[in-house]
TILOTI-50399 format. One record per residue: x, y, z of N, C-alpha, C, O, CB in turn; residue in one letter. Coordinates in steps of 0.001 Angstrom, whole numbers, plus 500000, padded with zeros to 6 digits. Glycine has a CB too. Example, Ala and Ser with C-alpha at 12.3 -4.5 7.8 and 13.67 -1.06 7.14 Angstrom:
residues 2
513190494310507800512300495500507800513200496700507800514236496681508465511308495527509046a 512850497750507080513670498940507140512900500030507870513409501138508039514084499402505725s 
end
This chain:
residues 187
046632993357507193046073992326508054044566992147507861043971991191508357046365992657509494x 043984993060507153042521992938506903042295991476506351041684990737507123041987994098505829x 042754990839504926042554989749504626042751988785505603041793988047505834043123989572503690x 043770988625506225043770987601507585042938988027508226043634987545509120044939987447508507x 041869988592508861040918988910509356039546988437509247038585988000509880041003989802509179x 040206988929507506038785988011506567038521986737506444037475986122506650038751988136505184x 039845986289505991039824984778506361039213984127507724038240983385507853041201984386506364x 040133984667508722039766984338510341038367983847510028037925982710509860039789985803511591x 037686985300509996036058985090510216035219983911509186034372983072509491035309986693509883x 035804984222507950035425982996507324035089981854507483033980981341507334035922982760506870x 036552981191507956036966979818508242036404979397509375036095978206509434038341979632508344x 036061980548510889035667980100512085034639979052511924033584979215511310035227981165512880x 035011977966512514033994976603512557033383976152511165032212975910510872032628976912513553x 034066976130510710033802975481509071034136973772509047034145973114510087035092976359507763x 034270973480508382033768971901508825034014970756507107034530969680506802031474972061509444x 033423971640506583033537971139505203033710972222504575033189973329504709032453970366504636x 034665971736503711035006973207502738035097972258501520035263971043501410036733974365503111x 034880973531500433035124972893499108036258973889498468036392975025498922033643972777498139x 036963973467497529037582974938497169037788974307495347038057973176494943039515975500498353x 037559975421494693037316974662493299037585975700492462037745976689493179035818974006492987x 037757976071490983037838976663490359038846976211488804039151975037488596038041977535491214x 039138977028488111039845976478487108040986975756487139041726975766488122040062977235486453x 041215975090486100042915974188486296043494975442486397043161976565486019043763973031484805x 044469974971487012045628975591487149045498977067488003046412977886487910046167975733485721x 044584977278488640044152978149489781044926978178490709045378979254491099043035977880490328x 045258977015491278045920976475493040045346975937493740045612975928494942046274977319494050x 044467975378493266042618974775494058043755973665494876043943973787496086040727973627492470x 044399972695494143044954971724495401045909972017496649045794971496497759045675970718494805x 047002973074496206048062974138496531047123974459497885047275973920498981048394975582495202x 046092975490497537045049976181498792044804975128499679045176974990500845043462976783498286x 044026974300498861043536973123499485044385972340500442043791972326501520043171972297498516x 045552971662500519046497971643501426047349972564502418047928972092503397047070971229500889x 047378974041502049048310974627503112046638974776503533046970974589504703049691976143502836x 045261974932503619044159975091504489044569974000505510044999974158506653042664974907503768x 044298972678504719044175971460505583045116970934506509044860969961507218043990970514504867x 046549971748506532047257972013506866047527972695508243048034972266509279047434972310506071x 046883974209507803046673975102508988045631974412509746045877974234510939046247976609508625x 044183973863509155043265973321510384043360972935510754042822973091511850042533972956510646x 044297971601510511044176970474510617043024969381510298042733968387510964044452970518511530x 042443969854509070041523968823508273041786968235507244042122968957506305040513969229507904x 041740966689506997042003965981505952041431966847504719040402967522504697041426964572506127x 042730966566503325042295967174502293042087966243501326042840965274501229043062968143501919x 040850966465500351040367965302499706041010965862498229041180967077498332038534964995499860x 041403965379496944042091966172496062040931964427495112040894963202495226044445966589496238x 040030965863494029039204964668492996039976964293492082039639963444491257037905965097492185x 041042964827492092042090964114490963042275963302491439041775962394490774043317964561490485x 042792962871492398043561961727493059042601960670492917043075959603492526044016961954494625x 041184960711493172039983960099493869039412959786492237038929958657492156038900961294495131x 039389960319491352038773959761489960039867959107489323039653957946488976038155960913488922x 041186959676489050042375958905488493042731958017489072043111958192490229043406959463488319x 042745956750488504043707955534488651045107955435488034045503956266487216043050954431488132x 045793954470488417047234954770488233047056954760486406046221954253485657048468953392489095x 048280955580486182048562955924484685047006956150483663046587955506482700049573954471484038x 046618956988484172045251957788483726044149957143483321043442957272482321045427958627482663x 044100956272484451042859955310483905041349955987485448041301956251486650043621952801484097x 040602955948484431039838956278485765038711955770486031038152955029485222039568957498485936x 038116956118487362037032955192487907035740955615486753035668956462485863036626955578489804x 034906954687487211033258954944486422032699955905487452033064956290488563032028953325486255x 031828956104486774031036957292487471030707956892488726030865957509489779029734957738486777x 030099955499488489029243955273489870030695954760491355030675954806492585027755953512489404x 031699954344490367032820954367491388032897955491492299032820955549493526034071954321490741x 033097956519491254033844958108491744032590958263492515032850958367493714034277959620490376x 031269958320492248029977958576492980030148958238494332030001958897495362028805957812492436x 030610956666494045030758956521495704031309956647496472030960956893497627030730955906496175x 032724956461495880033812957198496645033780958554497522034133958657498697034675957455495731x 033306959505496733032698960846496591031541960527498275031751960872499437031689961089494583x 030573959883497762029687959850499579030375959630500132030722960444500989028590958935500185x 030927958572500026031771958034501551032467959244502090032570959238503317033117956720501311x 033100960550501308033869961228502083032641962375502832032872962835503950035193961884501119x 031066962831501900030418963622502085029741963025502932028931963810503426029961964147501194x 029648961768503454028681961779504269029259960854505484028664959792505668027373961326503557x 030208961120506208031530961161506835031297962026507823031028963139507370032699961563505986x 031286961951509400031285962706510391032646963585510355032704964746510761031072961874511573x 033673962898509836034752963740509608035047965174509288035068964985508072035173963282508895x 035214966048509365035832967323508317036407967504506860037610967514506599036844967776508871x 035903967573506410037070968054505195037355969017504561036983970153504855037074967577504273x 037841968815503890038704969864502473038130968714501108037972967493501077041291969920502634x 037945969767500126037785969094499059037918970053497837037069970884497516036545968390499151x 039210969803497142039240970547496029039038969775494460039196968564494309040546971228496171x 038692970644493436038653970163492384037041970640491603036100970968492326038991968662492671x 036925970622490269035841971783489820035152970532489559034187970619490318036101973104488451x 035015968986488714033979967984488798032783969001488850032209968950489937034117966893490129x 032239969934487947031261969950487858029662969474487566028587970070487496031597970300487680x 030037968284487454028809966767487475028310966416489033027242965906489370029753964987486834x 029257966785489748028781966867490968029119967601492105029332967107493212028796965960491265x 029169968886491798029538969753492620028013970260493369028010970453494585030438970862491801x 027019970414492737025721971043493429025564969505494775024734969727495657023955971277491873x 026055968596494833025927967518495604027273967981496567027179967787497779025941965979494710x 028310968490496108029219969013496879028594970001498042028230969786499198030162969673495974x 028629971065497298028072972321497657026507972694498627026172973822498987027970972847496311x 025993971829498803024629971469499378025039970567500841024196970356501713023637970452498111x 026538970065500939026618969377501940028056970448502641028359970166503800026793967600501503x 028685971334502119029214972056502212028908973188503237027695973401503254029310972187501233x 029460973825503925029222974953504910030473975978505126030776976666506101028856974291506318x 031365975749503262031981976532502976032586976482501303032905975401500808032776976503504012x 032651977273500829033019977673499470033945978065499347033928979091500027032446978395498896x 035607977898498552036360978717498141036317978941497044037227978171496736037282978568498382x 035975979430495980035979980051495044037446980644494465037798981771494814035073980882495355x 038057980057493811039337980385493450039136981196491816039430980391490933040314978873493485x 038715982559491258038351983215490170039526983914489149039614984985488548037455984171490703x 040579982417489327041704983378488646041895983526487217041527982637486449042982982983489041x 042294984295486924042334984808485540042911983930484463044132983903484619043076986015485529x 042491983106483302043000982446482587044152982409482292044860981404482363042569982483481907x 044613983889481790045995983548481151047271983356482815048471983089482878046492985273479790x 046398983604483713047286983126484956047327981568484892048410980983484860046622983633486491x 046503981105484878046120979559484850046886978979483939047609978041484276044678979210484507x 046856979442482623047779978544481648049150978990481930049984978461481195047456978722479985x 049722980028483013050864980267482946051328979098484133052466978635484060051141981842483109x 050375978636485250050576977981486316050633976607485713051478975774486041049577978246487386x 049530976372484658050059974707483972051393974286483195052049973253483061049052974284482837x 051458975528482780052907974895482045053436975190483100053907974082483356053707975495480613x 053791975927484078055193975745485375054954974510485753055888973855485291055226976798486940x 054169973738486386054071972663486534053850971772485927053378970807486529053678972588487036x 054071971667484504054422970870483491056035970664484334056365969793485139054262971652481753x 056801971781483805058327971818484120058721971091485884059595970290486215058810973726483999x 057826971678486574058165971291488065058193969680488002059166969002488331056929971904489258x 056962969180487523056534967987488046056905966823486555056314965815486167054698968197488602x 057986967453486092058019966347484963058962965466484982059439965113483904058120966815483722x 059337965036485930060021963412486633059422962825487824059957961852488357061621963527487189x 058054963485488410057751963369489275056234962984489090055717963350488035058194964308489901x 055516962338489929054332962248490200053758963974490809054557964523491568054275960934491247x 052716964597490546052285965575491595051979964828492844052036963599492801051038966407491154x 051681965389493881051072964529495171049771964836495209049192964446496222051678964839496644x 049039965500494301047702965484494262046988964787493068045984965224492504047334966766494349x 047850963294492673047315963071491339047891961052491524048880960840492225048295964426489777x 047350960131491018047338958991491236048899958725490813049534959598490221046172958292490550x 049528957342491189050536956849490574050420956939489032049301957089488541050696955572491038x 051590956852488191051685957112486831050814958523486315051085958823485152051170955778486129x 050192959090486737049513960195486165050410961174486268050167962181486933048251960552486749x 051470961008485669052558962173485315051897963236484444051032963099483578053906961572484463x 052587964450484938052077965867484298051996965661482923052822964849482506053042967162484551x 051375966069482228051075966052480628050604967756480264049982968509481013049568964744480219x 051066968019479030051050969462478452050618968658477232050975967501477010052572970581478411x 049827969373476479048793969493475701048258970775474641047416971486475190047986969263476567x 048527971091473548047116971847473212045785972126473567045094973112473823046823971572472473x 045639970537473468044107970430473870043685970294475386042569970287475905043527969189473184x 044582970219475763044146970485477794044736972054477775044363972409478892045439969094479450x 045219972868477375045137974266477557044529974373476865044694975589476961045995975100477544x 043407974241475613042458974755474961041015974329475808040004975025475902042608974261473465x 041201973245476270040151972735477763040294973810479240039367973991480030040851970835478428x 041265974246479322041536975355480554041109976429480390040565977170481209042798975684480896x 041342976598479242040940977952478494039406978106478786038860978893479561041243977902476737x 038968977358478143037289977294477727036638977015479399035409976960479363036816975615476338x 037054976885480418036450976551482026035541977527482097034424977349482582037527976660483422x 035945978622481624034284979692481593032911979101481221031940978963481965034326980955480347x 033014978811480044032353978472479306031847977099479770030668977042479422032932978626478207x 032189976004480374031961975200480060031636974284481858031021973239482070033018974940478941x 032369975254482885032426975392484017031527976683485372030720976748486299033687975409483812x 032626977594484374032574979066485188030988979826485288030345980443486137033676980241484258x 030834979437484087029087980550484353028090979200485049027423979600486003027973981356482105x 027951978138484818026965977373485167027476977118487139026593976824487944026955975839483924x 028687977263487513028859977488488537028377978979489346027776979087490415030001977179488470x 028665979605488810028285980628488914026667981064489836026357981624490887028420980868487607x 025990980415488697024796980648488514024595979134490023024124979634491044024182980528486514x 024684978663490067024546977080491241024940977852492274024197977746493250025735975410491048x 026241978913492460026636979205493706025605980526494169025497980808495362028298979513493684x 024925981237493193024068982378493434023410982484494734023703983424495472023089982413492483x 022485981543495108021918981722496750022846980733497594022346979897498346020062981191496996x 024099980861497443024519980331498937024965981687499760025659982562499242025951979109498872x 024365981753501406024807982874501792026220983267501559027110982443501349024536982920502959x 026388984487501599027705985062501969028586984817502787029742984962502391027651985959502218x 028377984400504099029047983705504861029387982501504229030600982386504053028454983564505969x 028794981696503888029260980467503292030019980490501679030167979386501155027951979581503275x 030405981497501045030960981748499982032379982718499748032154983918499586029942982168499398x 033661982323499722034300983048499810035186982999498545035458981879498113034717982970500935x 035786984358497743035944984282496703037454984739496605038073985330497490034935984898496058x 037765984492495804039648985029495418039532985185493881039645984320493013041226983538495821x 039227986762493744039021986829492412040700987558491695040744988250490678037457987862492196x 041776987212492443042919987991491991044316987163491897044923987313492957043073989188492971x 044971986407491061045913986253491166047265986970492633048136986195493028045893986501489917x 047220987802492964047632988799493897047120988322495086047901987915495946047192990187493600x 045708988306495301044796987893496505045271986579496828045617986393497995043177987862496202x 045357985576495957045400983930495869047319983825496808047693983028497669045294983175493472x 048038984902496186049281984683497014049428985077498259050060984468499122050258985176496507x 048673986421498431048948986847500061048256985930500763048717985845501901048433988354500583x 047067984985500516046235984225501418047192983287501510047567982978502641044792983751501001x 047689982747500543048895981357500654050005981709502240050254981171503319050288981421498713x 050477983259501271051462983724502099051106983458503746051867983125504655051641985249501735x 050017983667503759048854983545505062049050982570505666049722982574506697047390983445504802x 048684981851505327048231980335505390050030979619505510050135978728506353047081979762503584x 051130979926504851052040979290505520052512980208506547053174979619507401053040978794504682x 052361981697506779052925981987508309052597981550509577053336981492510559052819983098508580x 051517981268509489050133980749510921049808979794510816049994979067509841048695981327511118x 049153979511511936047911978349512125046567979148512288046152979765513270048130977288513632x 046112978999511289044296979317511591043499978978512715042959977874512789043428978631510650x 043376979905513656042188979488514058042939978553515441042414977455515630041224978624512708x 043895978861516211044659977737516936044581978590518279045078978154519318046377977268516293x 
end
């Protein structure tokens, strides 16, 4: 029960959360059973940059789209790594999930949901943007260290501790789920 504990204290009066990390982590997965338990709208940047059958907005689209939800009296949830504008995330943020899962977990979670979602739309992804498997999008998943992971890293360095919470374990990422569908947070 310690991790539910941890969480508890975490989450108390949080308001905006971000939760982000590599494909195929669970960043949207988390991101809904949270928004779920709070009861706070969940914002998913796939959904919000993809247009139907993988066409997507311009920058300054997604830009704005993007304020309208950050600067919103509302609550949210917001998953997805968009590292072009995450320090604009994260600065309006007064919570961090940090999802640190291990690559070869990640490419094992993209291809399952290759298989899950391959007659289906995901529900965190525009009309026509059916699942796609790739070389080169698992050689792109792969490389999120590199190309994501340390420059995040280094951006998330002075946010307090309270405001940063991390799931550095495949293992960790399920019992919190497990969590998160027995209860309501925080009710």
């Amino acid at each position: 029960m310690n991790e539910w504990n941890n969480l508890q204290k975490v989450l108390k009066n949080k308001q905006r959360i971000l939760v982000i990390g590599p494909n195929g982590a669970g960043k949207s997965t988390f991101a809904t059973m949270l928004g779920e338990s709070l009861a706070i709208n969940v914002f998913h940047l796939d959904k919000i940059f993809w247009k139907k059958n993988w066409e997507h907005l311009s920058e300054q689209e997604f830009e704005q789209k993007l304020d309208g939800i950050l600067n919103s009296e509302d609550p949210y949830i917001i998953d997805g790594d968009y590292f072009s504008s995450l320090k604009k995330r994260v600065e309006r943020a007064d919570l961090v999930i940090w999802l640190k899962i291990p690559g070869f977990i990640c490419i094992k979670n993209i291809v399952k949901r290759r298989f899950k979602y391959m007659f289906k739309k995901r529900p965190d992804m525009a009309e026509g943007c059916n699942e796609k498997l790739s070389l080169s999008f698992l050689n792109y998943a792969l490389k999120y260290n590199e190309r994501s992971g340390k420059p995040t890293e280094i951006l998330l360095k002075n946010i307090h501790e309270n405001n940063l919470f991390i799931i550095n374990s495949n293992k960790s990422f399920k019992k919190y789920c497990h969590l998160l569908a027995e209860s309501k947070l925080l009710k």
